[in-house]
N, C-alpha and C positions, 0 to 999 in steps of 0.2 A: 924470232918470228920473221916469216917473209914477209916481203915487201908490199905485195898486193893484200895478205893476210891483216897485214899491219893497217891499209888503208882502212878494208873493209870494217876492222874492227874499232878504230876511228869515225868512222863515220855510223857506224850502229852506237856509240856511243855519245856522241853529239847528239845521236838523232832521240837518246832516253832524258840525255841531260835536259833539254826541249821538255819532253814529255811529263818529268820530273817538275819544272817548272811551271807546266800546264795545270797540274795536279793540284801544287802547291795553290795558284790562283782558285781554284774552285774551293777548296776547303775554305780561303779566306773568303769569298763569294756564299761559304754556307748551299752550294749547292747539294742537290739528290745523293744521299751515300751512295746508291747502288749506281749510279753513274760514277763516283770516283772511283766504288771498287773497281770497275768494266776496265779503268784509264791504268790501276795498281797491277793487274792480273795482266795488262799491254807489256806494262815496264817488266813486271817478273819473268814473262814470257820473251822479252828484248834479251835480257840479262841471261837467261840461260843458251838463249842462241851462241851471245859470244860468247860463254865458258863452255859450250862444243867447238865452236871453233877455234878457242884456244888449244883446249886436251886436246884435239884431233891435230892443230899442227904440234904439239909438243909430242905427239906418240912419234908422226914422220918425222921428224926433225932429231931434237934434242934428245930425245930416247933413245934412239939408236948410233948417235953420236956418244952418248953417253957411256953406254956399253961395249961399242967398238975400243972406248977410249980406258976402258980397264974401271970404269966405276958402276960395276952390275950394284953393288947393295945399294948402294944411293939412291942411285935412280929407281928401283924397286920400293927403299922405303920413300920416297916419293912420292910414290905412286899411292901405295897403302897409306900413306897421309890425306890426300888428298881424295880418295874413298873414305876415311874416317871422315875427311871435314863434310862429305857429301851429305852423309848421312846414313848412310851403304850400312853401317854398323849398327 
């Protein structure tokens, strides 16, 4: 992962752990469900940002590194792994 990649993805991740945290206090607060849902649907929404940002720098990057480098099937079923975990299937 690049460097500036790496920051960003760092810092959206501090910034769920926070969030995650927040959560965690209101449920022990007994606070409004539909209020934590709003905070749960934040974080899932945080989390899928960096797993596009991941796959998108894994396509430029490691992918074609990968294949250049003589390991097409790998990096193919890779990829179809990581569609099955999506849910694609």
């Amino acid at each position: 992962m690049h460097d500036d990649r790496r920051r960003d993805v760092l810092k959206r991740l501090s910034y769920i752990e926070g969030h995650v945290a927040g959560i965690r206090k209101m449920v022990e607060d007994d606070k409004y469900c539909v209020d934590i849902l709003r905070q749960t649907y934040a974080v899932r929404k945080a989390i899928e940002k960096i797993e596009h940002m991941i796959l998108e720098g894994h396509l430029h990057s490691c992918v074609p590194e990968g294949i250049k480098g003589g390991r097409e099937e790998e990096v193919i079923q890779e990829l179809v792994q990581l569609y099955d975990i999506a849910g694609n299937r």
